[in-house]
C-alpha positions in Angstrom: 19.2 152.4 78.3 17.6 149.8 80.3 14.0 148.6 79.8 12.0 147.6 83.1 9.2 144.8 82.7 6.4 144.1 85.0 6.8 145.4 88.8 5.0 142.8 90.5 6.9 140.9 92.5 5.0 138.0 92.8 7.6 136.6 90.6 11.6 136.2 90.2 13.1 139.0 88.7 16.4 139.1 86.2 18.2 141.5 85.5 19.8 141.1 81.6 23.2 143.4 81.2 24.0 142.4 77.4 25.1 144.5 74.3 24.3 142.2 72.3 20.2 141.7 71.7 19.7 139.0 70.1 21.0 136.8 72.9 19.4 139.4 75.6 16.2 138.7 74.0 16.6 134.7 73.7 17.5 135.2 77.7 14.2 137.0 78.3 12.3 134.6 75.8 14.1 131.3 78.3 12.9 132.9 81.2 9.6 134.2 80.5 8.6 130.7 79.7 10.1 129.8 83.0 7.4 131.9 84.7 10.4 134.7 85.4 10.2 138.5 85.0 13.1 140.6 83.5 14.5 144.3 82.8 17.0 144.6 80.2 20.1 147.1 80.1 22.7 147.9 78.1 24.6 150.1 80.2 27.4 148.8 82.9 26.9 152.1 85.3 23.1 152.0 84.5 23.2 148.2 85.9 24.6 148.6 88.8 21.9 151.2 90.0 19.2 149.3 88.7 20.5 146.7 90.6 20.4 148.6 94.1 17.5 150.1 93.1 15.4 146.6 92.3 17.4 143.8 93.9 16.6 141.5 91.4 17.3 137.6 92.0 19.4 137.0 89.4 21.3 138.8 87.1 22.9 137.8 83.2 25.5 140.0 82.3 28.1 140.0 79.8 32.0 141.8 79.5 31.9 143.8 76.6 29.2 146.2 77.3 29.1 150.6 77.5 30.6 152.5 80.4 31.8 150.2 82.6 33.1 146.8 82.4 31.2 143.6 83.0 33.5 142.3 85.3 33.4 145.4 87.5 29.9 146.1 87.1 29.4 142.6 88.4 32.1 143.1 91.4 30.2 146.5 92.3 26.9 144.2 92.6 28.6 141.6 95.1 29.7 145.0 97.0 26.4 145.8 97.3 24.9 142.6 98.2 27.1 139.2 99.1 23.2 137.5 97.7 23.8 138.8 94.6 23.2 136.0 91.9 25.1 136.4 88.8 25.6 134.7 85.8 28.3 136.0 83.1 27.3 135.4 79.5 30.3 135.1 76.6 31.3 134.2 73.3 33.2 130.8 73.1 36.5 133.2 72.0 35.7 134.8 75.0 35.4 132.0 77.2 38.5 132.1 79.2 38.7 135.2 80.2 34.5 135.2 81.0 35.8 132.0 83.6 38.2 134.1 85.0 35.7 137.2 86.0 33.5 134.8 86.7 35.9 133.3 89.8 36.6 137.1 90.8 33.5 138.1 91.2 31.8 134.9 92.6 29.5 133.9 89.6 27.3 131.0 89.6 27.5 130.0 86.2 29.0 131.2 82.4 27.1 130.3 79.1 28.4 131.0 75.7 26.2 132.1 73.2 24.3 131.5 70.8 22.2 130.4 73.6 20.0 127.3 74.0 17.2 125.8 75.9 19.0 123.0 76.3 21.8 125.3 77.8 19.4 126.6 80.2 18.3 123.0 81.5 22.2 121.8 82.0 23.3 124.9 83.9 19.9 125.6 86.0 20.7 124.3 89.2 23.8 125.8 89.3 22.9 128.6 88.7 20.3 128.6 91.6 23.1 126.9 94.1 25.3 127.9 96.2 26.8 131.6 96.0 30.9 131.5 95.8 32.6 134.2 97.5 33.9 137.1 95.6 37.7 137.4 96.0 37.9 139.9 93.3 36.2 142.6 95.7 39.9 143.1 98.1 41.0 144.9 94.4 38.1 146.8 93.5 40.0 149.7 95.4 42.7 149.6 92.7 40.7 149.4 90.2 39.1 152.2 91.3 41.7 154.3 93.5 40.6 157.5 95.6 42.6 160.4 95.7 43.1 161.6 99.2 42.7 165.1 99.8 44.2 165.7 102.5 47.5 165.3 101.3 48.7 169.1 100.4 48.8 169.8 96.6 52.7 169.7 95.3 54.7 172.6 95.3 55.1 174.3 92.1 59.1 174.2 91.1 60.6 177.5 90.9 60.0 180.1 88.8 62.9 180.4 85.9 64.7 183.6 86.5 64.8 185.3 82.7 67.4 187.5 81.8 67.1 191.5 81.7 65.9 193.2 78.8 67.7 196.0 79.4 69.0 198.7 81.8 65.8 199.2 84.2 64.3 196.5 82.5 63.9 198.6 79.2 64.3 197.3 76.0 67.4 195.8 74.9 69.4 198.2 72.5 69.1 197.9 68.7 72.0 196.5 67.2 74.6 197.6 65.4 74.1 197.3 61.3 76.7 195.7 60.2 79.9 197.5 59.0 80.6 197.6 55.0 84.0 198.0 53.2 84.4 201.1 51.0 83.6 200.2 47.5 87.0 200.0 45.5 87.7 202.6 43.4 86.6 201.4 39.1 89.6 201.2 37.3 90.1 203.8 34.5 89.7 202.9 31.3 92.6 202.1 28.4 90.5 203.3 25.6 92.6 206.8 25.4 95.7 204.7 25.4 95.2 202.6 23.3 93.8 205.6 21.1 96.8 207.5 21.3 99.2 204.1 20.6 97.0 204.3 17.1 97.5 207.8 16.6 101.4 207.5 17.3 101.2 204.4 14.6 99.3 206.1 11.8 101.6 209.1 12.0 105.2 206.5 12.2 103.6 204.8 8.9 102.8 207.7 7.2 106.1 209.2 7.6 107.7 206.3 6.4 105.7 206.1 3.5 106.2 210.3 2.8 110.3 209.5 3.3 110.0 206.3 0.9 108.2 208.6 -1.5 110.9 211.3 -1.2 114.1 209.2 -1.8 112.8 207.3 -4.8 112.0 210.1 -6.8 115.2 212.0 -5.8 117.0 208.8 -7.0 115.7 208.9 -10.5 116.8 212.4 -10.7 120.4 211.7 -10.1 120.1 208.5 -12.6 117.7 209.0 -15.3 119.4 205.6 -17.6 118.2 203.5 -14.4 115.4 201.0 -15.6 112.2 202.0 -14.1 109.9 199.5 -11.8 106.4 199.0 -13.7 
């Protein structure tokens, strides 16, 4: 969002590009005591159209801000206008790489918050001197590269050729279920066997018993004075 202040232009304008609001509004405070009017703006893409749109005379912005970066937003600016007064604001971690947008995009000046009065008196008259040029702007085409349509789209690569699904393009046949031995045959059971081995057993013992029964008394009737078994 960005916040006009007065229109008259009776007086310098800025134009104040910060996330941050605490140092955006010690900027505006600074300023408006310098007799200065300003429009505050968070956005990067916002900026750069209020910039065209109000050609303010100089312009605070810092890196880290919403949709477009501060060093680009600022290159866009110089693109616009080769006048265009800017001053990149940073953290003191920051400061390094704030120097080094600063020399691409032809700032006049870089303060590191929190800011001061005092900062404001050491850095005022460069920041209303001379404009550096911009070297940054011969790569603002790669950092924002066109696609050219007149090249012709690329070619699609060839279809895959699929097998058939059948004859005619039918269905494939079912397959076969798979073939099963015959189950074996269950073996026969031993229990008449092993039945008739008793049987055959029983009938040898009894036998023997019948023909041990038979001799012994037939021996006691051919020798009665034998001594009998108790």
């Amino acid at each position: 969002m960005c916040d006009a202040g007065m229109t008259s232009t009776s007086k310098p304008t800025a134009l104040i590009v910060l996330r941050n609001r605490i140092s955006a509004g010690r900027i505006h405070s600074i300023l408006h005591q310098r007799g200065w009017l300003t429009e505050l703006c968070g956005d990067g893409d916002r900026a750069v159209d209020q910039y065209v749109n109000l050609k303010p005379d100089l312009v605070f912005i810092g890196l880290d801000i919403p949709t477009l970066d501060g060093h680009v937003a600022a290159l866009e600016m110089r693109e616009s206008d080769h006048k265009a007064r800017i001053v990149f604001v940073t953290s003191r971690t920051r400061l390094a790489k704030a120097e080094d947008a600063a020399f691409s995009a032809g700032a006049v000046a870089v303060l590191t918050s929190p800011l001061t009065q005092a900062d404001f008196d050491q850095n005022w008259d460069a920041i209303n001197g001379p404009i550096p040029e911009a070297p940054g702007l011969a790569d603002l085409d790669e950092l924002y590269p066109e696609i050219d349509e007149s090249k012709p789209p690329v070619p699609l690569g060839r279809p895959m050729d699929f097998p058939s699904l059948g004859v005619d393009g039918g269905m494939p046949p079912a397959p076969m279920p798979p073939t099963t031995d015959p189950s074996p045959e269950p073996r026969r059971s031993r229990l008449p066997l092993t039945v008739a081995l008793l049987i055959l057993a029983a009938i040898g013992v009894g036998a023997a018993y019948a023909y041990y029964l038979g001799w012994h008394w037939h021996f006691w009737d051919f020798y009665p004075s034998a001594p009998h078994r108790q």
